[in-house]
Every structure is written in C-alpha cells, then in structure tokens.
C-alpha positions in Angstrom: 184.6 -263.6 -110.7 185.7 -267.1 -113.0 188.4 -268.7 -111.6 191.0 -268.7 -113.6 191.3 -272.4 -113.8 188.2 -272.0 -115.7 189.2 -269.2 -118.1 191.0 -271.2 -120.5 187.7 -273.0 -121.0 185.9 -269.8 -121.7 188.8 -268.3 -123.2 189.3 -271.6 -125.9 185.5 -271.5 -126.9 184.7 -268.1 -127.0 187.5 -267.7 -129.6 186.2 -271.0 -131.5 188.4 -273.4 -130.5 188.6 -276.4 -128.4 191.1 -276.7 -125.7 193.7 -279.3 -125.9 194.6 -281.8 -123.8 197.8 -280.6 -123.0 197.6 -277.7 -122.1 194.4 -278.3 -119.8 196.9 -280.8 -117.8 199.7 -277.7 -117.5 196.7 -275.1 -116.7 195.6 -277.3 -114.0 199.2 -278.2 -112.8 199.8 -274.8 -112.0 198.6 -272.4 -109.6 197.3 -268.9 -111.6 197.2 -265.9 -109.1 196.2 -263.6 -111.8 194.6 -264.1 -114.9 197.7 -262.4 -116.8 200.0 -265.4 -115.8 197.5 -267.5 -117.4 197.6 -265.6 -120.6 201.3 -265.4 -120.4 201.5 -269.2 -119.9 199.0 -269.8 -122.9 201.2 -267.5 -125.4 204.8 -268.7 -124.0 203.3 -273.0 -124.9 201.9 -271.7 -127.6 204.8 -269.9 -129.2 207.0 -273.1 -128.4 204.5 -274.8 -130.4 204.8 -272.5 -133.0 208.7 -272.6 -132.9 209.0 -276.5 -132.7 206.9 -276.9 -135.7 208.9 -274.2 -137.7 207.5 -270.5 -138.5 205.3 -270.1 -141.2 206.7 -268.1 -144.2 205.5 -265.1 -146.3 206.4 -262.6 -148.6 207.5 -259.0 -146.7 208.2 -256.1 -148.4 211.4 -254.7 -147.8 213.2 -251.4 -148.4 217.7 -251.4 -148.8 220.4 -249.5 -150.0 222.0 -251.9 -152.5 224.9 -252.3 -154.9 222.6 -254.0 -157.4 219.3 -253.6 -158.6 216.9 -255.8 -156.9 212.9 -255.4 -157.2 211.8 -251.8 -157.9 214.0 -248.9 -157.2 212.8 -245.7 -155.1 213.8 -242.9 -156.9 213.5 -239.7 -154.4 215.4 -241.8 -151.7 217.9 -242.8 -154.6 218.5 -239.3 -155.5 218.4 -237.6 -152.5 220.8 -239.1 -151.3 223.5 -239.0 -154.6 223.5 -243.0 -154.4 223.7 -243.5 -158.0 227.6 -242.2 -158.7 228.2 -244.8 -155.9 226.9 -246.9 -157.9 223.9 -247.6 -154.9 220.2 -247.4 -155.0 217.5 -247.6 -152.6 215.4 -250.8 -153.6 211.7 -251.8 -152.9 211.6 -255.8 -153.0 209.3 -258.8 -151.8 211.5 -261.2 -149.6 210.1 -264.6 -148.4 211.0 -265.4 -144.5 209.4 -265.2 -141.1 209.5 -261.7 -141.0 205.7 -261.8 -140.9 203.3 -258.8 -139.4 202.3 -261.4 -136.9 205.6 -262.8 -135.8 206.7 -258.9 -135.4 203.6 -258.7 -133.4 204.2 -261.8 -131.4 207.5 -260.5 -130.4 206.5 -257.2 -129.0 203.6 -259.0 -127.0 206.3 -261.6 -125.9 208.4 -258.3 -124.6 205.5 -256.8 -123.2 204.8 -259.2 -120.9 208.5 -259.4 -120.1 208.6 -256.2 -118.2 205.6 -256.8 -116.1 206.3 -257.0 -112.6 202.9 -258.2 -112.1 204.1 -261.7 -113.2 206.6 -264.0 -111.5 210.4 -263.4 -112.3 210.5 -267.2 -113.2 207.7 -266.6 -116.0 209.3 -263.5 -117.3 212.8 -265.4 -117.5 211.2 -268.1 -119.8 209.2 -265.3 -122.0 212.9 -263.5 -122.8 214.2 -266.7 -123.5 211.4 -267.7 -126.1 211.9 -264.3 -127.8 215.9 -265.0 -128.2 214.3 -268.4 -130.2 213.2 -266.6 -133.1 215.8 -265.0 -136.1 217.6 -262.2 -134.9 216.7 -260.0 -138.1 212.9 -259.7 -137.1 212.0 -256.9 -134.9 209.2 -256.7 -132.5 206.1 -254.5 -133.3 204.6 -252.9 -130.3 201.5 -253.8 -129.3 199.0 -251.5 -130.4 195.5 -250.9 -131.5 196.6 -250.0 -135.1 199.1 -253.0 -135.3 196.3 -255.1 -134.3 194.1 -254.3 -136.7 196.8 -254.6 -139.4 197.1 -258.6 -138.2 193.3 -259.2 -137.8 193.1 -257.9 -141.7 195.3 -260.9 -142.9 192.9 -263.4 -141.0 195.5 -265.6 -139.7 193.8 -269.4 -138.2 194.6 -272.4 -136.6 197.6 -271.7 -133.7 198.4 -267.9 -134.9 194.4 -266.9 -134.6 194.3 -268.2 -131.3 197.3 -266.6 -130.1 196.6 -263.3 -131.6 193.3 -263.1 -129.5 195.4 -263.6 -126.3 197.8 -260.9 -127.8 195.0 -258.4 -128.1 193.4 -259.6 -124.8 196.5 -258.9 -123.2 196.8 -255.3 -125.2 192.9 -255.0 -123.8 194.1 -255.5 -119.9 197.2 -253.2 -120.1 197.1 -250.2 -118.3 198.7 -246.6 -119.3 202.3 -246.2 -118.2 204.2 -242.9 -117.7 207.5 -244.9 -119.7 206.6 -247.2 -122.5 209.8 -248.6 -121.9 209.4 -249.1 -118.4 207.6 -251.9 -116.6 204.2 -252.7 -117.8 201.0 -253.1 -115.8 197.9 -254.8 -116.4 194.4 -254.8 -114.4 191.8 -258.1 -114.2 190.2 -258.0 -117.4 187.1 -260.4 -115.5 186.4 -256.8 -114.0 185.8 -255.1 -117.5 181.9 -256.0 -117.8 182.1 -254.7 -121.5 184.7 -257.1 -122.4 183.5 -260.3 -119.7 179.9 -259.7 -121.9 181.7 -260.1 -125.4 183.2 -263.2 -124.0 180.6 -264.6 -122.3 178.6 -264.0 -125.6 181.1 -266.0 -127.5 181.8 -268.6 -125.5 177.9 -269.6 -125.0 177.8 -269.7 -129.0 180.9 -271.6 -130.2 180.1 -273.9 -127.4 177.2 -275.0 -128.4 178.6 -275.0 -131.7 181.9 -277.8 -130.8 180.0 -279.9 -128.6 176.8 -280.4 -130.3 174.8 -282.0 -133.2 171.5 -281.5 -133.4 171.3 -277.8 -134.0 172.2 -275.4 -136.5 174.3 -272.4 -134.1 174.5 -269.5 -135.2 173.8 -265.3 -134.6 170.6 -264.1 -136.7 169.4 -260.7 -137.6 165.1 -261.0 -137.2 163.0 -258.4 -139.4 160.9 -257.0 -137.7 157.4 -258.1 -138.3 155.9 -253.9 -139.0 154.5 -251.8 -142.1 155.2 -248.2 -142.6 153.9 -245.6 -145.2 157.4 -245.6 -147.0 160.9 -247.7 -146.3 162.8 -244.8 -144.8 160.5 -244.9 -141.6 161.2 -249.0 -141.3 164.9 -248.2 -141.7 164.9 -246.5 -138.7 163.6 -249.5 -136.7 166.6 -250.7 -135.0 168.4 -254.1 -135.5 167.3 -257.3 -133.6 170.6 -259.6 -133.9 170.6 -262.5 -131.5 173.4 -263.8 -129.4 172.8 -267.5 -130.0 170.2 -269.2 -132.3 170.0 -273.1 -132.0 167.8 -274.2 -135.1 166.4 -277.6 -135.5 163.6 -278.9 -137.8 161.3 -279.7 -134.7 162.8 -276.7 -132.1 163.9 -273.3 -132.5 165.5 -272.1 -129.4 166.6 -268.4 -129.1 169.4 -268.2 -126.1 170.2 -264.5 -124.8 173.4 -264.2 -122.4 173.4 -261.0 -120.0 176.9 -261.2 -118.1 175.4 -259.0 -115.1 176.4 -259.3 -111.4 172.5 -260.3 -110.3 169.3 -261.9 -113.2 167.1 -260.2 -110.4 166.9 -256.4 -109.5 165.2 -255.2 -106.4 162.5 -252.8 -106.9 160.0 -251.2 -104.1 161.5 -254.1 -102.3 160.7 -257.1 -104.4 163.0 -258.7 -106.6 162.1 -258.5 -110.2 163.7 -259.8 -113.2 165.2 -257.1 -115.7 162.8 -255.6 -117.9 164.7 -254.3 -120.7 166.3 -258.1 -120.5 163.0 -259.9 -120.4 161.2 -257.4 -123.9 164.0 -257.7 -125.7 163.9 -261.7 -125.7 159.8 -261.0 -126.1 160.8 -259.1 -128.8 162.3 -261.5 -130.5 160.0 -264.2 -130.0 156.8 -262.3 -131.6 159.0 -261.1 -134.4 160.2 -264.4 -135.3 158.5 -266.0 -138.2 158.0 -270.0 -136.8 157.9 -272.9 -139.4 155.4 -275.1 -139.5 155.9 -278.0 -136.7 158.0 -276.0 -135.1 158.6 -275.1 -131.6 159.5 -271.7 -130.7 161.4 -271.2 -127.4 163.1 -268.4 -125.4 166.5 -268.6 -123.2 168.0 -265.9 -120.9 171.0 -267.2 -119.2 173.0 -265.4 -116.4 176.2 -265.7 -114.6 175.7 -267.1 -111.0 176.7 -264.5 -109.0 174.9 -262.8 -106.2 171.9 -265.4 -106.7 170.5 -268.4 -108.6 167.5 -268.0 -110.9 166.2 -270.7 -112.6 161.9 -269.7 -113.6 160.1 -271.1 -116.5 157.3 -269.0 -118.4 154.9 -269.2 -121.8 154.7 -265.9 -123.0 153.0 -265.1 -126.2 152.6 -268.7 -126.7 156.6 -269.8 -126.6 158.1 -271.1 -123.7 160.6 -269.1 -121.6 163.1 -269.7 -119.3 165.6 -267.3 -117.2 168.4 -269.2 -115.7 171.6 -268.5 -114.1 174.9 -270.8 -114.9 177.8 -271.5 -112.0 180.7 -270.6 -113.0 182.8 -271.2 -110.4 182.1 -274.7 -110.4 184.2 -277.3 -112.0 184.5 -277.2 -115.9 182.9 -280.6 -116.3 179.4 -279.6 -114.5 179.5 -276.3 -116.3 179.7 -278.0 -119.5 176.6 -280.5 -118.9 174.7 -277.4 -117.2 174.8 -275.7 -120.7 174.4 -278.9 -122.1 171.2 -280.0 -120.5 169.8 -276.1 -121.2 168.8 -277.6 -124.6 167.6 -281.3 -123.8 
C-alpha cells in the first residue's frame, strides 16, 4: 500500500502535472487516514483556487418561458402549452456565465463528498461552505459515468483537468448505496489493482517526462517484425504498445511497469520471475527496429512490496534489468531511484 503522503506525488504526475509547492506543505501538514480525505483536501484547495481567481466563462445553452423573443423559439413546447395568446414562448438561447458542464460537475462532486461519513465532520463543513461560494443559479450535476464523459469531451486543462481527474477518481472509489441521497461511501482505491496499474503506468511516464532532458518520453506502438501470405492474417497479430519509451540518439530504453504485489512467483519451490512479464518485454526488444549507434535496452520495474528484485540480464543481445521501486519511502529517494534507473 503508498502512503498517502506519497499519493499526491503519484497522483500529480500520473495525471501530467507537477505538484506545487503549496499544496505539498498542506499535504504534509496534515495527517491523511484515508486516501479520500486527501482527495477531498486536494479538490476543496483547488476549488478555492478556482474561486479566488474567478470562474472561467462559457457559453450554455438554455431553455425559458419568456415574454420576448430571445434566440430560437421551440415550437411544440410553445404550442403545447397555448403560450402564444399570452403573449409567452419557450426560447432556446446561448447565455455566457459560469454555468459550465464542469462547474455543474464540480458541484455535485463537492456534495458528494459532503455526505460521506467516511471523512471528518470538520472536512465536510468546509466542502458545504465552498459549494455556498459559487452563484446560486448553477446546479450540481451528479456524479456519473455519462456526466464524465460529457466533461472529458470538452478537454478542459490547466487547474480544471487536474481537478476533474480527482472528480472521476473519487466517482471510481465510490461504492453503491441503497439512497443516492443518503450518505455516501467510498473504499481504498490503492486496493483496485486495475486502477493502481493505470496509475502506476502514468505516473512512471509523465515523470520521466517533467523531470528530465535527455530523452524523448513517450508510449509507442512496435510492428511486429513477421510476413504472412496476405494482410488479413498480420492484422490479426495483436498490438505491442509500450508503457514508457525513453529515446535518445545514443540509447533507447524500453521501461515496462507491472504494479503486482511480488516481481518473483514461486514455482516447484523456487522463485522465478514472471514469464508472461519477462516475453512480453523480449518481445519487444527483438521486434524493435535499432538505429544505427544505438543502444537497445529493456526495463521491468515493480512495486516493492513483498520483496526487492533488482537482476541484470543480456538477452538477445540488449541489456535487461527487473527492478522493484520503494514506495513507501520518502518522495525525495523515490524520485532519484527512478531517476538513477536511466543513468
């Protein structure tokens, strides 16, 4: 399990971004029993950012019942309801305000978190007091998979990407309730191995990526280096898409993350390394095509949990290593750990 003094290190880069000063001294400041009060401490300072430096605006579509004509008038609603000889119609207009899908959605996550008794009564308090910030006239969306993906389509960066990834993180750790308006519960998300894996993924990448400058970063598709009689039989080779790719003119390095409890699996009792791990990065290598003066290399790194790993091969002529990473250890040696994995 990551401490949760260390998830809004993993949390910041996995979702591109690096974590600011501020709110590192405030994360470490307070004492997190659960990673949901650190998500609901992350959106409550970030919405009081958002707030201070005024909501962004956008145009909304909005539907009224109106003495005058304004934008485009609805005509079923219109004359269903015999507006028109009271001198009313129902109108269809853009309006420019802070009535934005995200805000609405910021709300309802804001709300959400409200009626969890899983987080202090303090923290709650200071999350219905940040919702009574915004303009009365905007109501909160609830916080679902469809209302999600509605945001995530209109791509919002900066402050209102970041805190629609802890919206939908928090959406992802929310358990079913028998009343929707009741209290809400939520369950560890570091125990959803699916979702840890995704992260894990992420964060590995974009750090590399922020912190530094001599390789290229990025997630590659590799053909697969076959022939066939016809193209509908190499269609059906599957995909080889990396996690991580650093590229540099003189190194290539190909970096693999497997968020599993152990790197080594006991078999006819001896420990082995994972096989399906270990041919998929072999894989890779062989089907890689190498530049010229260039060196080819091979990474599988592993949460430190049940045991540390750290073995270097040369298989089919490329240099391999399987290491674990600690982290439970403070952010600072996790950071140079990764960062010495590409010296």
């Amino acid at each position: 399990m990551i401490p949760i003094q260390n998830l809004y290190y993993l949390l910041c880069y996995a979702w591109n971004r690096l974590p600011e000063q501020e709110e590192l001294l405030a994360t470490d400041a307070d004492a997190f029993h659960r990673p949901l009060e650190l998500l609901a401490h992350v959106l409550l300072r970030g919405t009081r950012r958002l707030l201070r430096q005024g909501l962004a605006v956008a145009y909304s579509t909005r539907e009224e019942e109106l003495t005058e004509i304004r934008g485009r008038v609805q005509l079923a609603p219109t004359v269903a309801r015999n507006l028109l000889s009271r001198g009313r119609a129902v109108c269809e207009f853009d309006e420019l305000g802070p009535d934005t899908p995200f805000i609405r959605l910021l709300l309802g996550t804001l709300g959400h978190l409200s009626r969890s008794r899983s987080l202090p009564a303090p923290l709650r308090h200071e999350l219905r007091l940040a919702q009574r910030r915004f303009p009365a006239n905007i109501p909160p969306a609830t916080l679902t998979a469809e209302n999600l993906r509605a945001v995530r389509r209109l791509r919002p960066t900066g402050a209102s990407g970041f805190l629609l990834n802890v919206c939908e993180l928090v959406y992802q750790s929310a358990l079913p309730a028998p009343d929707a308006e009741g209290p809400a519960r939520f369950r560890d998300f570091r125990r959803d191995e699916v979702l840890m894996a995704r992260l894990f993924e992420q964060f590995v990448r974009n750090f590399y990526r922020l912190e530094q400058r001599r390789f290229r970063v990025l997630s590659e598709t590799i053909a697969w280096q076959a022939e066939a009689p016809d193209e509908a039989a190499l269609g059906l080779l599957p995909a080889m898409i990396t996690d991580t790719t650093l590229e540099a003119p003189d190194r290539k390095i190909i970096l693999d993350t497997k968020y599993y409890t152990a790197a080594l699996r006991t078999r006819y009792d001896q420990q082995k390394l994972i096989s399906p791990h270990l041919y998929q990065l072999y894989a890779y290598l062989q089907n890689q095509p190498k530049l010229p003066e260039q060196q080819l290399e091979g990474i599988l790194l592993y949460p430190a949990a049940a045991q540390t790993v750290d073995v270097r091969y040369t298989l089919g002529g490329h240099p391999v290593r399987i290491v674990t990473i600690n982290l439970e250890q403070p952010w600072e040696q996790i950071a140079a750990d990764l960062l010495s994995l590409v010296k």
